[in-house]
Structure formats: C-alpha cells, structure tokens
Residue frames as qw, qx, qy, qz and C-alpha x, y, z in Angstrom:
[[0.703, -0.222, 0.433, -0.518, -20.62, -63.20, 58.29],
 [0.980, 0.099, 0.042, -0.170, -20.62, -66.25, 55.97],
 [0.385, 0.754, -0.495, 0.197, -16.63, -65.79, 56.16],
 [0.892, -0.284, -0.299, 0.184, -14.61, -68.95, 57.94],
 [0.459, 0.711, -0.367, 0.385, -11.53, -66.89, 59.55],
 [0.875, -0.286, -0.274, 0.279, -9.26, -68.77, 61.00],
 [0.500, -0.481, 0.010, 0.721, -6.01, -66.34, 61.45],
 [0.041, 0.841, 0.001, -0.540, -4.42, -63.12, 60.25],
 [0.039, 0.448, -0.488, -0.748, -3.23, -64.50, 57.22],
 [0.434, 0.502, 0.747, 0.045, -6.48, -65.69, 55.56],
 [0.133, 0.308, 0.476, 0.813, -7.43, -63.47, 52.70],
 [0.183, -0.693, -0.499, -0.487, -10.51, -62.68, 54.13],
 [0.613, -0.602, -0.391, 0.331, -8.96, -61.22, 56.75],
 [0.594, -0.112, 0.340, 0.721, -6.79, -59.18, 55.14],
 [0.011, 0.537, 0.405, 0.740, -9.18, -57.92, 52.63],
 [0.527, -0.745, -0.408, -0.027, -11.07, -56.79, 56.23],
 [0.512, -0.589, -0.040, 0.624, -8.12, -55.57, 58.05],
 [0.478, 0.125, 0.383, 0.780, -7.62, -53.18, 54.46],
 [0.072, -0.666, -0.639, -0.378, -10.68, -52.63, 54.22],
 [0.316, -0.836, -0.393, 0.219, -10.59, -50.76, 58.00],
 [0.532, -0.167, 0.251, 0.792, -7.34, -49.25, 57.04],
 [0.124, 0.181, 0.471, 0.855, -8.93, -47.18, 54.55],
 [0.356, -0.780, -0.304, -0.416, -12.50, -46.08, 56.07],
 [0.473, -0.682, -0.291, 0.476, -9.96, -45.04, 59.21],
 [0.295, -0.121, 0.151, 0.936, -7.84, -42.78, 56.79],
 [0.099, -0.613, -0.452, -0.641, -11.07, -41.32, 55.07],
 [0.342, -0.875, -0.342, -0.027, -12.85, -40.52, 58.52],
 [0.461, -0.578, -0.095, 0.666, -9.22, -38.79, 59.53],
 [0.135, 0.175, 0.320, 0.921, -9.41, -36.53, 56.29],
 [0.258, -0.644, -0.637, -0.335, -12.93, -35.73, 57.45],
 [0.417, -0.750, -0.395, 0.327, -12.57, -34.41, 60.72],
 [0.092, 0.651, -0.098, 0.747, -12.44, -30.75, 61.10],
 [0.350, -0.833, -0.425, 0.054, -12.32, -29.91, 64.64],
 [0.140, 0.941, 0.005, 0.307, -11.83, -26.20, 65.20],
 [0.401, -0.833, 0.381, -0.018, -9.41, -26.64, 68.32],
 [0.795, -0.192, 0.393, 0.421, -7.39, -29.31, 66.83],
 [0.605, 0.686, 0.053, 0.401, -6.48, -27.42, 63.95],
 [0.166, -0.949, 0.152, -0.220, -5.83, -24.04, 66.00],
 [0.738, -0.564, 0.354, 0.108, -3.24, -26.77, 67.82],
 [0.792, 0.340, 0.392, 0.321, -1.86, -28.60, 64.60],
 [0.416, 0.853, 0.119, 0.294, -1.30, -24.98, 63.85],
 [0.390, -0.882, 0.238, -0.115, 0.60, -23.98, 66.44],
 [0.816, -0.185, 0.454, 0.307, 2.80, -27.44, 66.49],
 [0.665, 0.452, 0.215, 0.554, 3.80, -26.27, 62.44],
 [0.082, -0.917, 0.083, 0.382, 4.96, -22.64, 63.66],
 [0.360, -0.656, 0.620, 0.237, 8.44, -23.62, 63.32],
 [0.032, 0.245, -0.890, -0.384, 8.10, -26.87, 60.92],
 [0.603, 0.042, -0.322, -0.728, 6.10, -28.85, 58.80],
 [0.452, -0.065, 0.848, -0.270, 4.96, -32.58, 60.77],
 [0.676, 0.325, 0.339, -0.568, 2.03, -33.07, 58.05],
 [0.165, 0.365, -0.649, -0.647, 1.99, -35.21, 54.78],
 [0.735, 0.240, 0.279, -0.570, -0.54, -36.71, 52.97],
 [0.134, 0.506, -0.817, -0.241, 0.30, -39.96, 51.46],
 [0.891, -0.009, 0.334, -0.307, -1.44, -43.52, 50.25],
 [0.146, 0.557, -0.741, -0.345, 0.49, -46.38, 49.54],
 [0.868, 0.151, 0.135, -0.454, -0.65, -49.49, 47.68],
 [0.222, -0.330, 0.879, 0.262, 0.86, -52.67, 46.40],
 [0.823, 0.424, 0.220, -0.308, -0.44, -54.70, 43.49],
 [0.614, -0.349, 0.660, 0.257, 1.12, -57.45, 42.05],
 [0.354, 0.530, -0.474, -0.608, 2.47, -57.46, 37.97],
 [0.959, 0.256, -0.109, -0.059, 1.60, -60.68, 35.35],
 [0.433, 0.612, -0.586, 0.308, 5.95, -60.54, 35.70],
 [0.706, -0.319, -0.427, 0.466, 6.15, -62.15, 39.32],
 [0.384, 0.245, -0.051, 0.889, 6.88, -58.28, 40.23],
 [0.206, -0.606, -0.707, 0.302, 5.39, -55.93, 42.47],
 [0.057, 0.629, 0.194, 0.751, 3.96, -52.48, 41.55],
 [0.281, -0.572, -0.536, 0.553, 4.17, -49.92, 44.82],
 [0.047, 0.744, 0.400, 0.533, 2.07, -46.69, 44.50],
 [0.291, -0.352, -0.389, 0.800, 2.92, -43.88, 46.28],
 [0.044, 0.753, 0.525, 0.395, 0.01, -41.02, 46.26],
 [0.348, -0.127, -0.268, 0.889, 1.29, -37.71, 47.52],
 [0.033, 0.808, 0.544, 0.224, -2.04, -34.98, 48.18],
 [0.348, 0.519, 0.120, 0.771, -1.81, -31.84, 47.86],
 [0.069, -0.107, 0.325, -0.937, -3.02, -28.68, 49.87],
 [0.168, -0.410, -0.891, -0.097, -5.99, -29.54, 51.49],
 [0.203, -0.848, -0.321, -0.370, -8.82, -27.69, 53.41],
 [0.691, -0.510, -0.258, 0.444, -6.65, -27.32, 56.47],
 [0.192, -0.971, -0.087, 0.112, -5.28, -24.05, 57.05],
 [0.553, -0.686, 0.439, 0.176, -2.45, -24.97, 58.58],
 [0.833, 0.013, 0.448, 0.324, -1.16, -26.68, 55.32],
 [0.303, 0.902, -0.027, 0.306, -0.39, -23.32, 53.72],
 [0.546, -0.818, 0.157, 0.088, 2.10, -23.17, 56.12],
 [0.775, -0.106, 0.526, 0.335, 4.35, -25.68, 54.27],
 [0.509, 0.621, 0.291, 0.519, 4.04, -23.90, 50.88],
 [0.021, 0.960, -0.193, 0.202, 5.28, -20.29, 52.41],
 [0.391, -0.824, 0.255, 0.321, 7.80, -21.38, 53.86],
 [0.656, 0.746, 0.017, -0.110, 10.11, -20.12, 50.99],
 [0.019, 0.842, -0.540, -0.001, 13.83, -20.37, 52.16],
 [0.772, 0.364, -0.492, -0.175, 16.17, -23.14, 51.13],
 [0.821, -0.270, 0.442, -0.243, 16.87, -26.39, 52.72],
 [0.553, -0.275, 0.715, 0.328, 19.82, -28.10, 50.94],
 [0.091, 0.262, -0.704, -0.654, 18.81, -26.89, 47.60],
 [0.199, -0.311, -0.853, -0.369, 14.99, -27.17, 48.37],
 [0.463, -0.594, -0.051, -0.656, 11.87, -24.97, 48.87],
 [0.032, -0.304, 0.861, -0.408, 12.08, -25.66, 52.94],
 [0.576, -0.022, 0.545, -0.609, 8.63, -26.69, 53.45],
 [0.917, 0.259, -0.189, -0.238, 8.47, -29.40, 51.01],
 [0.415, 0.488, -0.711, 0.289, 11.61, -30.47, 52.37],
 [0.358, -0.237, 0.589, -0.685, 10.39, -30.35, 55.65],
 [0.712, 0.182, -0.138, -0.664, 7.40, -32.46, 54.23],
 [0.856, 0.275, -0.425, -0.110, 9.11, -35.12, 52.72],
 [0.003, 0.484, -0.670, 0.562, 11.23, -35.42, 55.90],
 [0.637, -0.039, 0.432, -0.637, 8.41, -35.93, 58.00],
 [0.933, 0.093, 0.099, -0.332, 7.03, -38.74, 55.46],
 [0.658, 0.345, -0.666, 0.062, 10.56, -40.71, 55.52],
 [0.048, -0.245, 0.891, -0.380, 10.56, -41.31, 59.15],
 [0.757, 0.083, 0.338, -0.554, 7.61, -43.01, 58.66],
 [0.720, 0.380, -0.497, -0.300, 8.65, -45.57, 55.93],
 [0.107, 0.253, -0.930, 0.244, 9.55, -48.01, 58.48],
 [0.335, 0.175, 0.587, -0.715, 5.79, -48.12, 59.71],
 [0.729, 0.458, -0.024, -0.509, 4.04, -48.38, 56.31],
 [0.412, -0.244, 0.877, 0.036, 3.73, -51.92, 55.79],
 [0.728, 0.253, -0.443, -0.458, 2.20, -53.99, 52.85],
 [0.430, -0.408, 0.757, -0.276, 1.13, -57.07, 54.69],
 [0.825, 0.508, 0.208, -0.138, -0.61, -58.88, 51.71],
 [0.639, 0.699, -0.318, 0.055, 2.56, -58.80, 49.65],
 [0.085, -0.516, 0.797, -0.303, 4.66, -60.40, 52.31],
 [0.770, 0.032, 0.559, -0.305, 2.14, -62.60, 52.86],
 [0.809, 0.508, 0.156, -0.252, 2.58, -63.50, 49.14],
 [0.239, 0.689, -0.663, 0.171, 6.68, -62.75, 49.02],
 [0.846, -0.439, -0.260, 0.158, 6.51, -65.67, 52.38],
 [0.393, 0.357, -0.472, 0.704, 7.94, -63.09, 54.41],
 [0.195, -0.540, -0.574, 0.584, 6.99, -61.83, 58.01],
 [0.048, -0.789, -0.243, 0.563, 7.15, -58.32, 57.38],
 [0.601, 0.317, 0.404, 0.612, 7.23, -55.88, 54.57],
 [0.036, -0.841, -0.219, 0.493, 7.78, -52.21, 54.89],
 [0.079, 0.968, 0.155, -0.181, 8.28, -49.44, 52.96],
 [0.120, -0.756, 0.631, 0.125, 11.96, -49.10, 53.69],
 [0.595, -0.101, 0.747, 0.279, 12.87, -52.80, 52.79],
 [0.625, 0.570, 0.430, 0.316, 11.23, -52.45, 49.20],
 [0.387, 0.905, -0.173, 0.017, 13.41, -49.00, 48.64],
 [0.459, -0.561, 0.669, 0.163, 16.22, -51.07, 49.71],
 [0.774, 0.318, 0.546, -0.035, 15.20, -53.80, 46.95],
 [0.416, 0.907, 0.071, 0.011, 14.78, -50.70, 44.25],
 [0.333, -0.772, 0.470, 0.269, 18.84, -50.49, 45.07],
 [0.510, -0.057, 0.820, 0.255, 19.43, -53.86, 43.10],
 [0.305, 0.200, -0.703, -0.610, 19.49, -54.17, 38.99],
 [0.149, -0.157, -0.933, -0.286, 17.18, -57.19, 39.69],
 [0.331, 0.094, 0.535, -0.772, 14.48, -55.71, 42.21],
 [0.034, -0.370, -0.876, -0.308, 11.60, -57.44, 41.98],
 [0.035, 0.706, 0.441, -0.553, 9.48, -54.04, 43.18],
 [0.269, 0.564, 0.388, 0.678, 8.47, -51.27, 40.53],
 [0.113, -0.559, -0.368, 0.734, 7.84, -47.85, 42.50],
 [0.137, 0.437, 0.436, 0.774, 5.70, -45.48, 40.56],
 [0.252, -0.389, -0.369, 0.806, 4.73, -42.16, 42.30],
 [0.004, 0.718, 0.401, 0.569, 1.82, -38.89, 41.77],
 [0.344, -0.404, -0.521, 0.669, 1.36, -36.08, 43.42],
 [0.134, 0.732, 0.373, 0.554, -0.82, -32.57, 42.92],
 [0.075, -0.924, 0.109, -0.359, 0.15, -29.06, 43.53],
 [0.284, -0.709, 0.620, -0.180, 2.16, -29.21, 47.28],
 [0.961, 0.010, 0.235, -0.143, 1.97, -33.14, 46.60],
 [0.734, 0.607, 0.045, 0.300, 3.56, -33.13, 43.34],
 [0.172, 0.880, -0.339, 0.284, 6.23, -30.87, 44.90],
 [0.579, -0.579, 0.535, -0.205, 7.08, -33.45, 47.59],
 [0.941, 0.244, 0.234, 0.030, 7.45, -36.09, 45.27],
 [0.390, 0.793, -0.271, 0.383, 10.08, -34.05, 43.07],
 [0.459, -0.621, 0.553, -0.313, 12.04, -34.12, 47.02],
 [0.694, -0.200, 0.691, 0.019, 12.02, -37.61, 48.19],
 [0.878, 0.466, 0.055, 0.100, 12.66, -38.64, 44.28],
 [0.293, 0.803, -0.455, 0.251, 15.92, -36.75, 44.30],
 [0.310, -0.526, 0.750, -0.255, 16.76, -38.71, 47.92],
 [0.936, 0.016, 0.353, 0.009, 15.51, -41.87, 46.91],
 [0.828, 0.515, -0.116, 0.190, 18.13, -41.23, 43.74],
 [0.271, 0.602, -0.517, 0.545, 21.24, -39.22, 45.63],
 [0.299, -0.594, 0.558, -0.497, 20.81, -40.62, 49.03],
 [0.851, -0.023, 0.453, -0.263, 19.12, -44.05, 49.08],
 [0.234, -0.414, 0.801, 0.365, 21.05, -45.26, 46.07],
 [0.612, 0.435, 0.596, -0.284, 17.86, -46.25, 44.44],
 [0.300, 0.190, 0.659, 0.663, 18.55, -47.54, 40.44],
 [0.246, 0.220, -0.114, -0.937, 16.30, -44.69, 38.21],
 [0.351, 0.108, -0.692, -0.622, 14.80, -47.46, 36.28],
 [0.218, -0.365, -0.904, 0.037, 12.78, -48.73, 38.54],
 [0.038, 0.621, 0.440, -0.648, 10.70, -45.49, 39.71],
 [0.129, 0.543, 0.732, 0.391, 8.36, -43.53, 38.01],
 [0.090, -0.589, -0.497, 0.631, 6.78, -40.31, 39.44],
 [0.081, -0.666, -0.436, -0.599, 3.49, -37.95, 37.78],
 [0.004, -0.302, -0.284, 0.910, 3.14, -34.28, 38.71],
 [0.169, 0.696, 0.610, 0.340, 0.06, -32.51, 38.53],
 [0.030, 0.845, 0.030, 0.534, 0.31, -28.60, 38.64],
 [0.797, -0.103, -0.286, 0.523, 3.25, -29.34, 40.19],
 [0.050, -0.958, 0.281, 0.037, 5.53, -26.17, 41.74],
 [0.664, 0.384, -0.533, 0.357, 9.20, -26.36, 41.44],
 [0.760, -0.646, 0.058, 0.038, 10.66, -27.40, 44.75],
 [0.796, -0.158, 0.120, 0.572, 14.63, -27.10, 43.57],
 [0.239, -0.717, 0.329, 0.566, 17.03, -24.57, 43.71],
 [0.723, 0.687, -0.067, 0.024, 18.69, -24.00, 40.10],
 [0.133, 0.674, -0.701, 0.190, 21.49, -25.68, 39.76],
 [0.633, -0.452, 0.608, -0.161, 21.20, -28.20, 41.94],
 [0.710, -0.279, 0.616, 0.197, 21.68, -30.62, 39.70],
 [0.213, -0.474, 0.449, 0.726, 23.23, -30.98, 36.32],
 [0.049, 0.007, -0.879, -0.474, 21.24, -33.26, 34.87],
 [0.353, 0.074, 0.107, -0.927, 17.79, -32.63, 34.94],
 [0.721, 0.277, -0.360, -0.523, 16.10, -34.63, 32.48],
 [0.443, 0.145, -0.867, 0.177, 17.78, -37.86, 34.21],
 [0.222, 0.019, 0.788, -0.573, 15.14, -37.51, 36.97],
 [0.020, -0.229, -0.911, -0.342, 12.25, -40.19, 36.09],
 [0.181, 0.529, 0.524, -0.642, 9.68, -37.75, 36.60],
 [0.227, 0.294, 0.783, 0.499, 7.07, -36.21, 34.60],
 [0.169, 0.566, 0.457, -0.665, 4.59, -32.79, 35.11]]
C-alpha cells in the first residue's frame, strides 16, 4: 500500500509479481483433488507429462549470474510412481526419468527470469537463452542444479543433454544428488567422473 508503482519494471513490482509466482506454485502442490489425480493418472498411462522443478536467479559479487535449478522428487501423488516403474531404456536411460526430463525441456522456453533481464537491459530472459550462454568459455551465467530421489535422477538426464546435446561447457554447471537412483545404462559413457555432478 505505501508502494508508488509506476510500471512492470519497478522493483516493487517485481518483488510482487514473484512474490505471486510462488504462493501460486505452493497452492498447486497443495491441491489434492481425488478426480484430478484419477485423470492425471490416466493422461501418464503411456508417458510421463509431470516434473517438479524451481528455478531461481541471484546475482554473484563477479557481475555473474547464479541459476538454480531444484528438481523434487516423488511426491504424495500417486500417479508419480508411475515415472519411477517405468524401467525400460530410452537412449541409454531409465525411460521414465527420461520421459521426465523431456517433459521439463519443452518448457525452458517459458521459464523466464524477468528481474535478471531487467538487470542484464534485456527484454526477455529465458531459460533456453542462459543454456545457450553456458555454451561460451566466457558465460556470464553459473548453473548449479539439486535434486532428491526421482529428482536427483532427472537431473543426472538433462545434465548429460545439457553436456552431449546442448553443447554446454562442464565448467560452468554444478548438480547435487540426494538419494539419488541411477538413471544410466552402463556404459553409456566412458567417462564418468567428467560429469559435474555429485550424490
């Protein structure tokens, strides 16, 4: 109330428009109704649509930007066992964590970080442009990644495509398992210990 806002890129507007951002994602981890699940269940028969993911920006003393990626695990939902049976392989990955991380890359155009554009002086800042950044020796972005249990198993995924598909330099990512499963075929790759991860 004693706030002057004038447009959408005042601070206090921002810190408001975050603010709703985040008491809408809580009230959607809240709801339980009985017939949307029974649906939700019915829609994952075949594949997994669900992931559970917060991302944050927060800017370094270096002129650099730290992005957090939070990957949750199995929740109360039912239907999110679904994703952890399904056990057959998917390019050299458990399928339903494949399936997972799928689901949460066509979304990386959509997840935006409008404070940190506002502070880069850019229009727009998504998701996909800062793992495009993470491509370049100089990136000015740091990516540093967690996840627990079916979390921690999607991370271990979309690290391997951010490194073999997205072209994304190791040294700038980061990623903590907690009671992680393995999500990779043996073998798949040679080098193990080259993947900036950690359980």
């Amino acid at each position: 109330e004693k706030s002057s806002i004038q447009t959408p890129g005042d601070a206090a507007f921002q810190q408001l428009a975050e603010l709703h951002r985040m008491r809408r994602a809580q009230a959607a981890l809240r709801a339980r109704n009985p017939v949307g699940q029974v649906l939700a269940a019915l829609r994952q028969r075949e594949g997994s649509d669900t992931v559970k993911a917060v991302c944050m920006a927060h800017p370094l003393p270096d002129g650099k930007h730290l992005i957090a990626i939070g990957f949750m695990g199995t929740g109360k939902r039912f239907y999110d066992w679904f994703s952890n049976f399904r056990f057959s392989d998917e390019d050299g990955f458990h399928r339903g964590f494949s399936q997972l991380c799928t689901h949460f890359e066509e979304g990386l155009n959509s997840i935006s970080f409008p404070a940190t554009a506002m502070q880069l002086g850019l229009d727009r800042l998504t998701l996909s442009d800062i793992l495009a950044q993470l491509q370049r020796p100089d990136s000015r972005f740091q990516l540093w990644m967690a996840g627990h249990s079916q979390g921690g198993a999607v991370m271990q995924v979309f690290t391997h495509r951010l490194l073999h598909q997205r072209g994304v330099l190791a040294r700038h990512i980061r990623g903590f398992g907690f009671a992680s499963p393995t999500a990779a075929s043996a073998g798949l790759t040679g080098r193990p210990y080259a993947y900036p991860l950690w359980h």
